[in-house]
C-alpha positions in Angstrom: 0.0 0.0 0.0 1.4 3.4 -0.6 1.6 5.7 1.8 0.2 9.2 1.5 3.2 12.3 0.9 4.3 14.1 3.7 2.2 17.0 3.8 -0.8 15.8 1.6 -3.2 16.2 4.3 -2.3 19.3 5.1 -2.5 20.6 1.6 -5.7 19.3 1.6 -7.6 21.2 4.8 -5.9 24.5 3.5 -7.4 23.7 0.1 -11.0 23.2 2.0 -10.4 25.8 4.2 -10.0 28.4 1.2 -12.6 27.0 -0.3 -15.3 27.6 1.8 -13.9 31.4 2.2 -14.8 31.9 -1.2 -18.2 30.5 -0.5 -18.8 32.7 2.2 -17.5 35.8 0.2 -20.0 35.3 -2.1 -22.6 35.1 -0.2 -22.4 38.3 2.1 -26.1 37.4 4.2 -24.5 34.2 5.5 -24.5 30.4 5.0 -25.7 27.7 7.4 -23.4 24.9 7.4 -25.9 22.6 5.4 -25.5 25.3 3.0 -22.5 25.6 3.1 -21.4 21.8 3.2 -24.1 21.2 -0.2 -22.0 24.3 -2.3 -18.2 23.2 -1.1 -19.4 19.2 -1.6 -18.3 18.0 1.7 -20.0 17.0 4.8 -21.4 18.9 7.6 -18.5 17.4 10.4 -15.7 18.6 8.2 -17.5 21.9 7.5 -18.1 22.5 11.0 -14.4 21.3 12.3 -12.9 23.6 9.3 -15.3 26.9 10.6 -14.4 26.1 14.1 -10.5 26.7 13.1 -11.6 29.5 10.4 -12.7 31.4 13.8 -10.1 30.8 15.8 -8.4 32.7 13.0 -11.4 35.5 13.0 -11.7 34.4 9.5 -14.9 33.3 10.1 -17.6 34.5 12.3 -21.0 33.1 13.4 -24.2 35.1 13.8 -26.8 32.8 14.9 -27.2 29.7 13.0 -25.4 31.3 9.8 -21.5 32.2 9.1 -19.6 34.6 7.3 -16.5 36.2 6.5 -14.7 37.2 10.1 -13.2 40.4 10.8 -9.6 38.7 10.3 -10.0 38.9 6.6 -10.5 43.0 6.7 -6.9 42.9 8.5 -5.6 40.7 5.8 -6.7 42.8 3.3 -5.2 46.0 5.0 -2.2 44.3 5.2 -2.0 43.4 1.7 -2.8 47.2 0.7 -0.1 48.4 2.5 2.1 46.1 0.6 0.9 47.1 -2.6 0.9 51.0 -1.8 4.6 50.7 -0.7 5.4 48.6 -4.0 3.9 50.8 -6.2 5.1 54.1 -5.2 8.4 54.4 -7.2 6.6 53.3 -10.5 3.7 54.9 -10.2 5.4 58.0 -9.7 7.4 56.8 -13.2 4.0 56.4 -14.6 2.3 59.6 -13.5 5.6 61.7 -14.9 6.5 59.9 -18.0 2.6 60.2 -19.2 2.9 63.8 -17.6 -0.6 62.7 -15.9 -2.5 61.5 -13.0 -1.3 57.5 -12.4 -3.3 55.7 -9.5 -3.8 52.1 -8.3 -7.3 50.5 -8.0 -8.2 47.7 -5.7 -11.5 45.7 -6.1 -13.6 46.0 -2.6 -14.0 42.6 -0.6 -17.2 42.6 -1.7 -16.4 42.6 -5.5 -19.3 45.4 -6.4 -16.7 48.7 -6.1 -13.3 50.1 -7.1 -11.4 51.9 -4.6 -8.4 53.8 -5.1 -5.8 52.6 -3.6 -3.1 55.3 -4.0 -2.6 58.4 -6.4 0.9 59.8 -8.0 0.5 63.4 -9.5 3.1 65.0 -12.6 5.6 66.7 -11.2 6.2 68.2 -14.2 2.5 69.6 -15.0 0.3 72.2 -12.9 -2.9 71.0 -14.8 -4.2 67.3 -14.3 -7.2 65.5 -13.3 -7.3 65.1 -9.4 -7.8 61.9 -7.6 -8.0 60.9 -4.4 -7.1 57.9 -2.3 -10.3 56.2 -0.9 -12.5 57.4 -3.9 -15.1 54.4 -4.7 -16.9 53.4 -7.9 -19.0 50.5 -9.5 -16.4 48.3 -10.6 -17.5 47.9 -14.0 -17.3 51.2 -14.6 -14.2 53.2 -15.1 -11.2 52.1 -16.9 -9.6 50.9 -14.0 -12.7 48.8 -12.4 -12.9 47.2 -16.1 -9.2 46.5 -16.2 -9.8 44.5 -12.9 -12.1 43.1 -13.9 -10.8 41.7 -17.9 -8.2 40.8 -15.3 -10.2 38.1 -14.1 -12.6 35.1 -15.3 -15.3 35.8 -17.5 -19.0 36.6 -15.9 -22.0 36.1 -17.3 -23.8 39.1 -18.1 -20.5 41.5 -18.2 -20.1 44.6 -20.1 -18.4 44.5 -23.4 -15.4 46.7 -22.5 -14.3 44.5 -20.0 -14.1 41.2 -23.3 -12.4 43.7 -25.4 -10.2 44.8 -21.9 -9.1 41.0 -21.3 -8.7 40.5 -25.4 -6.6 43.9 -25.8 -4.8 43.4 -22.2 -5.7 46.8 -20.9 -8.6 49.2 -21.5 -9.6 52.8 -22.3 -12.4 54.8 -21.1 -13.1 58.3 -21.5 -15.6 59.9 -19.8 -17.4 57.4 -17.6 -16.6 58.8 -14.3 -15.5 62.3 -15.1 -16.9 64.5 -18.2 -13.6 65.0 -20.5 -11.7 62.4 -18.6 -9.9 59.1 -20.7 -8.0 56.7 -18.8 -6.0 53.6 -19.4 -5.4 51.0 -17.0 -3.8 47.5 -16.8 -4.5 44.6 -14.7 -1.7 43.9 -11.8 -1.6 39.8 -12.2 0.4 38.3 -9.8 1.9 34.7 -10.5 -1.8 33.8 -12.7 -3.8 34.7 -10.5 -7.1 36.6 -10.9 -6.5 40.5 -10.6 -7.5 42.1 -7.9 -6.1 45.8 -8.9 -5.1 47.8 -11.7 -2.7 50.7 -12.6 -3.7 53.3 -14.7 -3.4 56.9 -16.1 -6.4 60.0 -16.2 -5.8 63.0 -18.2 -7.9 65.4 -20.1 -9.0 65.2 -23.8 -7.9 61.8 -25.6 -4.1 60.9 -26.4 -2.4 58.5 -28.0 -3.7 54.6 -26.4 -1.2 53.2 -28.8 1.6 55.2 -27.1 0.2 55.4 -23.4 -1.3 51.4 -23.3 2.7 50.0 -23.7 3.7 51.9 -20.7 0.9 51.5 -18.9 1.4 47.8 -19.1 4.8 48.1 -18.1 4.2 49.5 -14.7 1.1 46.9 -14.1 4.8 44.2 -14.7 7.0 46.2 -12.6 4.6 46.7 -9.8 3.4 42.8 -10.0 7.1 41.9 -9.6 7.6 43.7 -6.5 4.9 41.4 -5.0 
């Protein structure tokens, strides 16, 4: 008989235990642990032994009979932003100057509806650019950094067009969807493969050249995913 690989089960409750995060973050009202054992295809002991260690962690909390996402995965994701802001903050001052325009990372909410941004790098070089502020939130399919998150990620049923023509092209331009005269072009930040959960982008007034601006665009969205 062969014996399993050092490890293996291991592997194996992490696997679980990720998996029935991403159950729970899509449903934000809660699962019971029927529920949730009938979506990750497992039983109802191991669901509830894997939510009792999911809470230990605050990864998972209870409210009556139904779970959720704990407060541990807000700190996660803090942590992670930090990470990124830091990262980013060289090349996205690269970005804002060499465009001579407003450069700004984008982070999809936990939630998945809304675009925040994450951190904002102004032209040094220019007294007249669009203004931006950290902590500014839109839908996420709107803007040219929501849809570059999002062509940075799976297919949905049901998604805009831009965001097809986004993943097809590898970045994508707006103009005026959040701000009248605005036009923007973001990239994804894809780390190892995995689905995007930010983007890096430029705003500026009246159109330019997307042909000139997508190629650099694209090379901070690779510098800034190398640093992570």
């Amino acid at each position: 008989m062969t014996a399993d690989r050092p490890g293996a089960a291991g592997s194996k409750t992490i696997d679980t235990g990720l998996r029935l995060l991403e159950i729970l973050k899509d449903h934000p009202d809660g699962l019971t642990i029927t529920e949730l054992a009938q979506l990750a295809g497992i039983h109802r002991n191991a669901v509830s032994r894997h939510l009792v260690a999911l809470g230990k962690h605050r990864l998972a909390a209870r409210v009556g009979n139904r779970f959720t996402l704990g407060l541990g995965i807000v700190e996660l994701n803090a942590a992670v932003r930090h990470r990124l802001r830091t990262a980013a903050s060289a090349a996205l001052q690269v970005l804002a100057d060499t465009c001579n325009a407003t450069a700004f990372i984008t982070v999809l909410d936990i939630d998945e509806s809304q675009a925040v941004v994450l951190t904002v790098a102004e032209p040094r070089a220019s007294r007249i650019h669009v203004t931006y502020r950290a902590g500014t939130r839109h839908a996420a399919n709107r803007g040219a950094s929501g849809i570059a998150i999002l062509a940075g990620r799976p297919p949905r049923d049901g998604e805009r067009p831009e965001i097809a023509q986004a993943r097809a092209a590898g970045y994508s331009v707006t103009e005026g969807e959040l701000q009248p005269g605005a036009w923007g072009v973001a990239a994804p930040i894809s780390i190892a493969g995995r689905p995007a959960d930010a983007s890096v982008g430029m705003v500026t007034i009246g159109e330019r050249d997307a042909d000139e601006i997508a190629p650099i665009v694209l090379g901070a969205a690779r510098e800034i995913a190398g640093f992570l």
